[in-house]
C-alpha positions as CSV (number, residue, x, y, z in Angstrom):
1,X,-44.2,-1.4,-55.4
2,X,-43.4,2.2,-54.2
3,X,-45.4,4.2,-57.4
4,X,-48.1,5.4,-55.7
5,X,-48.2,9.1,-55.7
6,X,-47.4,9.7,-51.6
7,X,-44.4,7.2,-51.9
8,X,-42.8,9.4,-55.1
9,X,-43.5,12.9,-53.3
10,X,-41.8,11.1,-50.1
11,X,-38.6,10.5,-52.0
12,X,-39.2,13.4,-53.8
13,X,-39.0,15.5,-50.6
14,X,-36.1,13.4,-48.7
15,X,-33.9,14.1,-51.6
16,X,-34.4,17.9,-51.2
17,X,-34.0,17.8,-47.3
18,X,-30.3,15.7,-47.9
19,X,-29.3,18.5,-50.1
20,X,-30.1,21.3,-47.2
21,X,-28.7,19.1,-44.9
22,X,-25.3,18.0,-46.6
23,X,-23.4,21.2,-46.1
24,X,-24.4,21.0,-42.3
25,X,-23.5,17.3,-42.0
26,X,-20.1,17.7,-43.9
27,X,-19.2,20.5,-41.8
28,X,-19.8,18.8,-38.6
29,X,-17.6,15.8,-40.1
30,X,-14.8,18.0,-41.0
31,X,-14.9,19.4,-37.4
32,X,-15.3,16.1,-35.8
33,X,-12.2,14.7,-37.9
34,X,-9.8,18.1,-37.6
35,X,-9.9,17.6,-33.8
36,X,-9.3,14.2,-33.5
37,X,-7.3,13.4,-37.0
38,X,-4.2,13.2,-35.8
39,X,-5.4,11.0,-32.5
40,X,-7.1,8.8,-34.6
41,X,-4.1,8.2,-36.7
42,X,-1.9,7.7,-34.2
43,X,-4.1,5.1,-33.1
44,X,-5.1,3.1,-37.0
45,X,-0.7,3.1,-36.9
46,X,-0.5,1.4,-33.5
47,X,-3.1,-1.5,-34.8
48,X,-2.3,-1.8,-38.5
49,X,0.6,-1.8,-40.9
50,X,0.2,0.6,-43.5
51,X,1.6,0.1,-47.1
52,X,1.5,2.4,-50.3
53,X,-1.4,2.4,-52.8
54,X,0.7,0.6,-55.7
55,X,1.5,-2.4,-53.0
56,X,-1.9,-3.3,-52.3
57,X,-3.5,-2.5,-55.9
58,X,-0.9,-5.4,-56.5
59,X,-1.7,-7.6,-54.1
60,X,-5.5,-7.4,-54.7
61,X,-4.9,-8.1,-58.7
62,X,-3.2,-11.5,-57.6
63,X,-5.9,-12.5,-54.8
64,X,-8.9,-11.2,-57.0
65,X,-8.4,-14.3,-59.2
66,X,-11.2,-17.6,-58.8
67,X,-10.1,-20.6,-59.9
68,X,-13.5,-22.2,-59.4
69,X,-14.9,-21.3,-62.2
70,X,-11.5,-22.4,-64.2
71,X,-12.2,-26.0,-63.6
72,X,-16.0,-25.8,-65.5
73,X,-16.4,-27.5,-69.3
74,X,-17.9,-24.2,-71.1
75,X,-19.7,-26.6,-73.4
76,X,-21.1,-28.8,-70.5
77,X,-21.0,-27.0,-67.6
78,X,-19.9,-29.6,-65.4
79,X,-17.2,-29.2,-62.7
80,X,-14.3,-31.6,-62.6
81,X,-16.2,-33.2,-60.0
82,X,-19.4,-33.8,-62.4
83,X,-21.3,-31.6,-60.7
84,X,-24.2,-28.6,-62.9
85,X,-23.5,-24.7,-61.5
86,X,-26.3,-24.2,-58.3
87,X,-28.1,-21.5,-60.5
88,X,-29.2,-24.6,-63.0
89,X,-32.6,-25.7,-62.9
90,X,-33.5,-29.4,-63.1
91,X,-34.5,-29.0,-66.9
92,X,-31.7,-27.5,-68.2
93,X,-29.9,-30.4,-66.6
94,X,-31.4,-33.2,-68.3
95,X,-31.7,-31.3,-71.5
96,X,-27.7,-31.3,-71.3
97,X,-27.6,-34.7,-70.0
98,X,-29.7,-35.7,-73.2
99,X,-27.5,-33.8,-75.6
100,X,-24.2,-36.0,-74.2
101,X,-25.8,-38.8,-73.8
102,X,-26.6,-38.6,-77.5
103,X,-23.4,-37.6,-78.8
104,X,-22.2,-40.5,-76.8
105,X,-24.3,-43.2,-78.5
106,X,-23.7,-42.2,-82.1
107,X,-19.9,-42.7,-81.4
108,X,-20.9,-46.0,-80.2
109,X,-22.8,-46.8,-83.4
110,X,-20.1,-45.8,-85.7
111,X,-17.5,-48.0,-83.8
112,X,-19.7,-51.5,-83.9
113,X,-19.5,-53.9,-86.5
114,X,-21.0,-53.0,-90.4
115,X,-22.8,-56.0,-92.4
């Protein structure tokens, strides 16, 4: 949508009026925050705990980790529970589930007995 003519000279002209406006809006922030900075801190100290840069960068590496998608076959794609990813549609299912069931029965074949 939005590639008519009066939508791109819209954007076009909201884009200039944010850069007339962004020296007046960060000069009204800088005031707003040199007069109450040090109130505010104050304040963020009485409620949190706060910890060095290196800490947290740490601590985020170690939580960042998902071990859900450890647990998934890359060839099948099933889950230790046997269950497809949600994103999979109903074909690619059972053209999976034909390709294992397949494999399966030619091992079965090979193991009978030979006349």
């Amino acid at each position: 949508m939005a590639k008519s003519l009066r939508s791109k000279w819209r954007r076009k002209m909201r884009a200039e009026k944010r850069k007339k406006n962004a020296p007046k809006e960060l000069e009204r922030l800088k005031k707003i925050l040199g007069t109450n900075a040090d109130v505010v801190m104050e304040e963020v100290k009485e409620v949190a705990t706060v910890l060095p840069p290196q800490k947290v960068l740490g601590q985020q590496a170690d939580d960042c980790k998902m071990d859900v998608d450890n647990k998934r076959n890359k060839k099948t794609l099933l889950d230790q529970h046997g269950q497809y990813p949600i994103w999979m549609n109903s074909r690619q299912r059972k053209k999976l589930k034909a390709q294992r069931v397949k494999g399966k029965k030619k091992s079965k074949l090979a193991k009978g007995l030979v006349w």
